[in-house]
ZAMARKOL-152478 format. One record per residue (C-alpha): residue in one letter; x, y, z. Coordinates in steps of 0.25 Angstrom, whole numbers. Layout:
ZAMARKOL-152478
{rec "a" {X Y Z}} ...
END
This chain:
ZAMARKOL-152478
{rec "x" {304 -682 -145}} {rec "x" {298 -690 -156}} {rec "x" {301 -690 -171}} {rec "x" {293 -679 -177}} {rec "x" {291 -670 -165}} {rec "x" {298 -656 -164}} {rec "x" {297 -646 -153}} {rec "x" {300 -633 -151}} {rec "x" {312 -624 -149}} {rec "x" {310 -612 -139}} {rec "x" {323 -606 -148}} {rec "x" {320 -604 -162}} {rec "x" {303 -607 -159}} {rec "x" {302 -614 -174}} {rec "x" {315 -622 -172}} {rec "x" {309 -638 -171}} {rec "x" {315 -650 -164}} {rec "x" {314 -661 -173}} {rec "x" {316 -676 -173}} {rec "x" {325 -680 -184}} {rec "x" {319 -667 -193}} {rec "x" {327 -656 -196}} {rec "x" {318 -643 -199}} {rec "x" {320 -636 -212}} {rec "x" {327 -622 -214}} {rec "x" {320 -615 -224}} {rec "x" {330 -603 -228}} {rec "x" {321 -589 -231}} {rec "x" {326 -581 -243}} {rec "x" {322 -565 -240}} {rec "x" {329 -560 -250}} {rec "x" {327 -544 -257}} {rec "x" {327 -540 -270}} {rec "x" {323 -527 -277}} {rec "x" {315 -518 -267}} {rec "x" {305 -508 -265}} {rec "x" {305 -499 -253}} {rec "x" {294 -492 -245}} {rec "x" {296 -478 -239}} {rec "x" {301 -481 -225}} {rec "x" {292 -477 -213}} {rec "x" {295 -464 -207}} {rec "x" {306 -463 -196}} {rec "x" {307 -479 -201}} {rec "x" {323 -482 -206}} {rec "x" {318 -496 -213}} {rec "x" {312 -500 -224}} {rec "x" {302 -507 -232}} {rec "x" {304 -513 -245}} {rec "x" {297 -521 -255}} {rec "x" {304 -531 -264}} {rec "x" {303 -534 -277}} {rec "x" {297 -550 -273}} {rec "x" {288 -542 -265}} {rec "x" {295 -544 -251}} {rec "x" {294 -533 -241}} {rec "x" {307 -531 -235}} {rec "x" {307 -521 -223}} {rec "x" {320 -516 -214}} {rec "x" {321 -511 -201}} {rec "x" {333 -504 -196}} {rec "x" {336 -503 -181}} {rec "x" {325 -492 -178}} {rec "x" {310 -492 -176}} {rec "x" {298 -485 -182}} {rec "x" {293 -483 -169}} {rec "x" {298 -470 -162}} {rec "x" {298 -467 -148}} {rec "x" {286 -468 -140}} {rec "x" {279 -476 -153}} {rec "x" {281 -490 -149}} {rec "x" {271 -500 -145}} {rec "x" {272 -504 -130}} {rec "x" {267 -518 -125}} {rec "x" {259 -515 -109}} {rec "x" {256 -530 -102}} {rec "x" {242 -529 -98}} {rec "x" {239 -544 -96}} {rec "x" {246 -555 -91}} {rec "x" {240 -570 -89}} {rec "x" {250 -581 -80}} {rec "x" {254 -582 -67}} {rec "x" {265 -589 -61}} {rec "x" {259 -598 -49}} {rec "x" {245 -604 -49}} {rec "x" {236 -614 -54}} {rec "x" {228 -607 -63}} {rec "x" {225 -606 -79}} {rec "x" {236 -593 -80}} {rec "x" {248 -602 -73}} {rec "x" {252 -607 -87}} {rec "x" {265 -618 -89}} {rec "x" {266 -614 -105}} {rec "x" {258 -606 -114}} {rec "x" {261 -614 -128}} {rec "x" {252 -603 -134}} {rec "x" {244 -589 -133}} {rec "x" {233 -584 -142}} {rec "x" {223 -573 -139}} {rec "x" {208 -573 -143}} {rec "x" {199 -562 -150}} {rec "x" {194 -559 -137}} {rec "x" {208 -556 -130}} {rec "x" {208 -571 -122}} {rec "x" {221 -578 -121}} {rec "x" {221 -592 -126}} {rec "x" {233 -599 -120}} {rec "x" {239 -613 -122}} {rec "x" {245 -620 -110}} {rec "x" {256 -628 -113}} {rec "x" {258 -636 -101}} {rec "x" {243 -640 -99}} {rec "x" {240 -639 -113}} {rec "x" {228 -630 -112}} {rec "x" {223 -616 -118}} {rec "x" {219 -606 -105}} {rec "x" {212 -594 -109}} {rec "x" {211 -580 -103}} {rec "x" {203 -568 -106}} {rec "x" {208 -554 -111}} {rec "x" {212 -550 -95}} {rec "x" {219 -563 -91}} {rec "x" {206 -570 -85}} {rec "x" {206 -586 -87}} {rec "x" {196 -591 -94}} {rec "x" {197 -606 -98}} {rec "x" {205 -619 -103}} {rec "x" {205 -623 -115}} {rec "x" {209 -638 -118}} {rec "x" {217 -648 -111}} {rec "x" {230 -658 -113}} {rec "x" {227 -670 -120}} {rec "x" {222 -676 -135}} {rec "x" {207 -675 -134}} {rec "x" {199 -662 -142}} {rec "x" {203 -648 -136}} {rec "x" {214 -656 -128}} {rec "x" {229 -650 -130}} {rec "x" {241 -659 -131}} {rec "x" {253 -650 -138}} {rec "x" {248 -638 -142}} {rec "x" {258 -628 -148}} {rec "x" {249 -617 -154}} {rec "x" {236 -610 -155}} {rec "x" {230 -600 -164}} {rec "x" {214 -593 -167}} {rec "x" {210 -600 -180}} {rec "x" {199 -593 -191}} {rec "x" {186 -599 -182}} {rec "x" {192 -591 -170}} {rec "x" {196 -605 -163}} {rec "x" {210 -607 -157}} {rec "x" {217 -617 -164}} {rec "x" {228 -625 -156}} {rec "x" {239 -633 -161}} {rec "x" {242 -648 -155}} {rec "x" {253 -655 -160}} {rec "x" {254 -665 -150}} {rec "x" {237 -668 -154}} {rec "x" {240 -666 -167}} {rec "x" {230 -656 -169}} {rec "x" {224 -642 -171}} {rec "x" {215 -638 -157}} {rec "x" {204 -629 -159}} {rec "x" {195 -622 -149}} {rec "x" {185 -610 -148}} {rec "x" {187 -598 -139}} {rec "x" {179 -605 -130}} {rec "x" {189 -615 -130}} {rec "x" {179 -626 -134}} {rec "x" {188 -637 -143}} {rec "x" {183 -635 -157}} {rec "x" {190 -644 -166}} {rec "x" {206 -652 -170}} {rec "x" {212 -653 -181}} {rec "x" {224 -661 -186}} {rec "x" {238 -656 -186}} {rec "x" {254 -660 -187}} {rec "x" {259 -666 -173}} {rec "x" {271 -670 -168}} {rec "x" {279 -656 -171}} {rec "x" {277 -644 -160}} {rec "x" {281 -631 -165}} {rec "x" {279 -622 -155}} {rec "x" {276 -610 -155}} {rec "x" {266 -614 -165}} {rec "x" {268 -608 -180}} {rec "x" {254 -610 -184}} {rec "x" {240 -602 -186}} {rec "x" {231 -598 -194}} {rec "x" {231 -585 -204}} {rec "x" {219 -575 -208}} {rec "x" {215 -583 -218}} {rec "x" {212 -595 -208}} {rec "x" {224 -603 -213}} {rec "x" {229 -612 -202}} {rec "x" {245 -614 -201}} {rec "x" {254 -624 -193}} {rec "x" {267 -632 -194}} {rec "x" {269 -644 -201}} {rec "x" {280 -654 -207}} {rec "x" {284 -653 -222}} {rec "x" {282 -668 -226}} {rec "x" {290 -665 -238}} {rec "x" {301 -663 -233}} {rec "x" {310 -679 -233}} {rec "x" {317 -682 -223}} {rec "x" {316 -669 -214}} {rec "x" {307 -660 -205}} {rec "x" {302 -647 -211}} {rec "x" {293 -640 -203}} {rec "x" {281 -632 -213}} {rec "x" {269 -622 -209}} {rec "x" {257 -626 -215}} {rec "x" {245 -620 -220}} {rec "x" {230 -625 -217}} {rec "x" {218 -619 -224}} {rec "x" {204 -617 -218}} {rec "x" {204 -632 -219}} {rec "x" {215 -633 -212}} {rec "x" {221 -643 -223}} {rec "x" {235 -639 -225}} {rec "x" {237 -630 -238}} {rec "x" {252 -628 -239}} {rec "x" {265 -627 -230}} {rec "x" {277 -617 -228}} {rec "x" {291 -620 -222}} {rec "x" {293 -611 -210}} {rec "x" {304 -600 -213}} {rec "x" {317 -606 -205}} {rec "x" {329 -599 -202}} {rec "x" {337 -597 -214}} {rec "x" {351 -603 -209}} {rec "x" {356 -614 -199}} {rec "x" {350 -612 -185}} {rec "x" {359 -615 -173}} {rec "x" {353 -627 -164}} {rec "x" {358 -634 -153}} {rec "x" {352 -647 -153}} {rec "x" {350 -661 -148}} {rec "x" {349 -673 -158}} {rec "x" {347 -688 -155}} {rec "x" {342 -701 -163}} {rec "x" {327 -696 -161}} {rec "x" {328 -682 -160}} {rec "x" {333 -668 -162}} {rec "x" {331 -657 -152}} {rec "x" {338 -644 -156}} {rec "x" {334 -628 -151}} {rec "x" {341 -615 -157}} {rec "x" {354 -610 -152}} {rec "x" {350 -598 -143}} {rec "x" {350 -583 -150}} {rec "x" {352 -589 -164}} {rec "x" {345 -582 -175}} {rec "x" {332 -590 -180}} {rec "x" {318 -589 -189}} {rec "x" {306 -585 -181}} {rec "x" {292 -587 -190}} {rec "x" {278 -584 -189}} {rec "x" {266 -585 -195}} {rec "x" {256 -574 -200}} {rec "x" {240 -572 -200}} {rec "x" {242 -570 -215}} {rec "x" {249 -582 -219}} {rec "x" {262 -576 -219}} {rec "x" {273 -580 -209}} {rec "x" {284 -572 -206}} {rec "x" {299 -576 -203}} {rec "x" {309 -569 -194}} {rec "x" {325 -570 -193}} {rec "x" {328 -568 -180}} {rec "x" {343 -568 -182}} {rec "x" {341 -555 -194}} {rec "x" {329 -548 -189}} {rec "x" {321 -551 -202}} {rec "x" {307 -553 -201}} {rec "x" {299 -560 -215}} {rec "x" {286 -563 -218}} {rec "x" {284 -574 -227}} {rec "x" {270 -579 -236}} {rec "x" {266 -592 -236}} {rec "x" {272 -594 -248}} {rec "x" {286 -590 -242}} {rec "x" {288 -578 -250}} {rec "x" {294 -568 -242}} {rec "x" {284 -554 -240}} {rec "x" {293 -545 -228}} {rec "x" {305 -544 -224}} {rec "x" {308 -538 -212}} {rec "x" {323 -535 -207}} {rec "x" {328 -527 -195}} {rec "x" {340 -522 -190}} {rec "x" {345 -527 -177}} {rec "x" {357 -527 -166}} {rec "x" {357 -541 -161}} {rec "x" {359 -544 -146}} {rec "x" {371 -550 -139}} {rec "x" {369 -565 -133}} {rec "x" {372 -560 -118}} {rec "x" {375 -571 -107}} {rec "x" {363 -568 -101}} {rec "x" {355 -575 -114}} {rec "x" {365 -584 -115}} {rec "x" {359 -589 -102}} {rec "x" {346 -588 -105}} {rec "x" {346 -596 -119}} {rec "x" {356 -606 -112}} {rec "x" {345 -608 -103}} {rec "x" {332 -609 -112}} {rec "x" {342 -621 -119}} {rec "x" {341 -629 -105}} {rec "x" {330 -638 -110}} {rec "x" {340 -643 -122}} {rec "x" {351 -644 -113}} {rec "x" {342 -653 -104}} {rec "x" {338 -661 -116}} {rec "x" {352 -665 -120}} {rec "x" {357 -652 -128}} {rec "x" {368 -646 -130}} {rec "x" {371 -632 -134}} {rec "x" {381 -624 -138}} {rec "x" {382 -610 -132}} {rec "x" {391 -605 -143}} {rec "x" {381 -607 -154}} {rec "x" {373 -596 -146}} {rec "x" {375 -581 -154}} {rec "x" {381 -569 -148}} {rec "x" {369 -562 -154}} {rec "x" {354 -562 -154}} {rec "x" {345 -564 -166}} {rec "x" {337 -552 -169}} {rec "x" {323 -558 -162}} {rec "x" {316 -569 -156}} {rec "x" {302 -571 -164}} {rec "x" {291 -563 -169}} {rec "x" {277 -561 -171}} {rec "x" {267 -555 -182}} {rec "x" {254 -548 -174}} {rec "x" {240 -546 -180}} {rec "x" {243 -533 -186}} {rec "x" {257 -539 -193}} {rec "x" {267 -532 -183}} {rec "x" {277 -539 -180}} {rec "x" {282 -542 -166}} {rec "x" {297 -547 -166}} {rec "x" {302 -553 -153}} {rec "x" {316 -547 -150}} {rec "x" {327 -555 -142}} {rec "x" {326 -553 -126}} {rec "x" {337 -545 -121}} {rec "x" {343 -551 -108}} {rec "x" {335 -544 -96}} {rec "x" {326 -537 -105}} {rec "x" {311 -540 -100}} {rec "x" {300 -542 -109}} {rec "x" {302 -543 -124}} {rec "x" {306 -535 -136}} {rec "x" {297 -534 -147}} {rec "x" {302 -527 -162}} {rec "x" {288 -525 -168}} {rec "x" {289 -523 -183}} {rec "x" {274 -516 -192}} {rec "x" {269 -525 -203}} {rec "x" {277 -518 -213}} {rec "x" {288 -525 -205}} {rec "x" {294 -511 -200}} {rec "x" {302 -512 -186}} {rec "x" {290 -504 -178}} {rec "x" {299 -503 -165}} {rec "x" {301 -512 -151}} {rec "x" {290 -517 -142}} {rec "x" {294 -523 -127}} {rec "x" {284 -532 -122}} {rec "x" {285 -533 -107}} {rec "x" {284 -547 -106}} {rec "x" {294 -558 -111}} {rec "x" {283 -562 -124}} {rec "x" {285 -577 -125}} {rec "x" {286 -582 -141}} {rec "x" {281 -595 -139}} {rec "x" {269 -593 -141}} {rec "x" {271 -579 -148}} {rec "x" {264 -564 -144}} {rec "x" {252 -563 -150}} {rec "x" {250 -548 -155}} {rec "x" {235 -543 -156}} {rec "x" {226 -534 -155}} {rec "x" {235 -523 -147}} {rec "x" {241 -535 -136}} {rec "x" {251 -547 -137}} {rec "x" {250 -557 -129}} {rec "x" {262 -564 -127}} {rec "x" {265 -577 -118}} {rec "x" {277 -573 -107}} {rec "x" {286 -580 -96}} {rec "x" {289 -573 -83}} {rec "x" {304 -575 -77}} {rec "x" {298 -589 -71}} {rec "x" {295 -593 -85}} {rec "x" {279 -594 -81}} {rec "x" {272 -590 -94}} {rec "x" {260 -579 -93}} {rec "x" {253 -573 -106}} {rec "x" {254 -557 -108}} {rec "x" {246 -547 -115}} {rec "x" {250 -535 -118}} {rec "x" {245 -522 -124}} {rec "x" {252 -516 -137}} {rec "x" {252 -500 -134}} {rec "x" {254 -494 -147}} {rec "x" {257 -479 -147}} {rec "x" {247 -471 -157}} {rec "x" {253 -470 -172}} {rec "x" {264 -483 -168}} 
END
């Protein structure tokens, strides 16, 4: 591993191997003072109030505004893989998924670094790019996004650059960009306002590695920068170290801070271990607070298994872990994202057996709406994208062969 690279870590999705670097806990203060609260909804038990620093701080407890027969259900109409074959829809990775205005699906190819497109009803269409350094070659890429001009940006650490094609898939232009650090899935985008945002590393910082977000204008010359929200504690790692490196990955079912940016230059943080959910400005001043009530899940043997498992690639590379260290409880939830309207879609922890995957979906107020059940195990690298009635969500079937889904969000009248 050379000196400045980091890679990814499939536990905690934001926690970096570094080389000699140790990555900066920034501790998230959320506290309440003098309140004023907002009439509750009908048949809701929680509530919403303000703060007199202007903070909304909404509670749920255990309980749903959605009654019976009111909750959104999601119906499988499409899915694009195949698990033998030759052709463009056998995929080996899919790094990343967007969607385009006209319903096509834009998907990255990890192992042969290429974008392959399908129509709205699954149809191939074309490639897109190529491994290697030339213009509209591909050599790392970790993310992609739709920029202001309607192109689809993609981000190329290993070229050190920004890729830019049209919807035609016609190479438009490059643009410089940090390399050497992979963060995947990839944090980055671009707001309403046509600001572009990545990672970066705070120079500032002596003798250290502090990983930043940092904020390009139309230009895309960099403005200013933001330390992620990190968990506000010490994180439990089991880890490898050595005269040149350091490989460390979370201890399994350990309670973590999942992040995300927001199309109107807000982010949101979420503590997975206290079912809070925050939304943050630029700035860092904190705007929501969302909390829940929860009965964690027991650690069964059967996850003990499986998470013993998915630590076999550390095992191989020299690791050893602990089993101890491993909770008897779960954290709250896995991730979560923000859909074009503001919901918020909250992955919940896989119960052992339990096909397909749990959703708490929560309105923009940030009351706790009810549960959704995607039929399919929804991958979060890359994350569901929400939209327009549908997500689409990247899935394994039990081979572990990845596929793409979309699925139609049926949404009783008046829910």
């Amino acid at each position: 591993m050379r000196a400045h690279e980091a890679l990814y870590d499939s536990s905690t999705r934001r926690i970096l191997f570094v080389a000699w670097a140790v990555v900066a806990v920034i501790a998230l203060a959320l506290g309440i003072s003098g309140c004023a609260s907002e009439a509750p909804a009908s048949g809701w038990g929680g509530t919403v109030d303000t703060l007199s620093s202007g903070q909304v701080s909404v509670y749920n407890p255990v309980g749903s505004l959605w009654s019976a027969g009111d909750g959104w259900v999601l119906e499988e109409e499409l899915r694009i893989g195949t698990l033998e074959g030759t052709g463009p829809d056998m995929f080996g990775a899919i790094t990343d998924l967007e969607v385009d205005r006209y319903g096509r699906f834009w998907l990255f190819e990890g192992q042969a670094q290429e974008i392959r497109v399908f129509d709205s009803s699954g149809s191939f269409v074309r490639t897109v790019g190529r491994k290697g350094e030339g213009p509209g070659e591909f050599n790392q890429v970790i993310g992609m996004t739709w920029g202001p001009d309607e192109h689809l940006w993609l981000v190329d650490p290993s070229n050190n650059r920004l890729s830019v094609v049209d919807t035609t898939g016609a190479f438009v232009d490059s643009h410089p960009t940090i390399g050497g650090i992979v963060v995947m899935p990839w944090p980055g985008g671009f707001d309403d306002a046509g600001q572009f945002y990545t990672y970066g590393v705070d120079t500032a910082v002596d003798d250290d590695f502090a990983l930043v977000m940092v904020r390009h204008g139309l230009d895309l010359q960099p403005i200013d920068s933001v330390a992620p929200p990190e968990y506000p504690g010490e994180r439990e790692y089991y880890e490898i170290k050595n005269e040149s490196s350091w490989m460390m990955t979370g201890v399994p079912f350990t309670p973590s801070m999942e992040w995300r940016l927001d199309r109107d230059g807000t982010y949101w943080g979420g503590l997975t271990g206290e079912y809070r959910l925050f939304q943050l400005s630029w700035e860092g001043d904190t705007l929501r607070s969302i909390r829940r009530d929860y009965e964690p899940l027991q650690v069964t043997p059967t996850d003990l298994d499986e998470a013993k498992e998915r630590l076999d690639w550390f095992i191989e590379a020299g690791g050893k872990a602990d089993w101890s260290r491993i909770p008897a409880t779960k954290p709250a939830f896995d991730d979560f994202v923000i859909d074009e309207d503001g919901y918020i879609w909250v992955q919940m922890i896989a119960e052992p057996g339990k096909e397909g995957r749990l959703f708490d979906v929560f309105d923009p107020a940030g009351r706790y709406l009810g549960e959704v059940l995607a039929p399919f195990p929804a991958e979060f690298n890359p994350a569901p994208i929400v939209r327009d009635g549908y997500m689409y969500a990247v899935s394994e079937d039990e081979l572990e062969v990845p596929f793409v889904v979309r699925a139609r969000i049926e949404r009783p009248e008046g829910s």
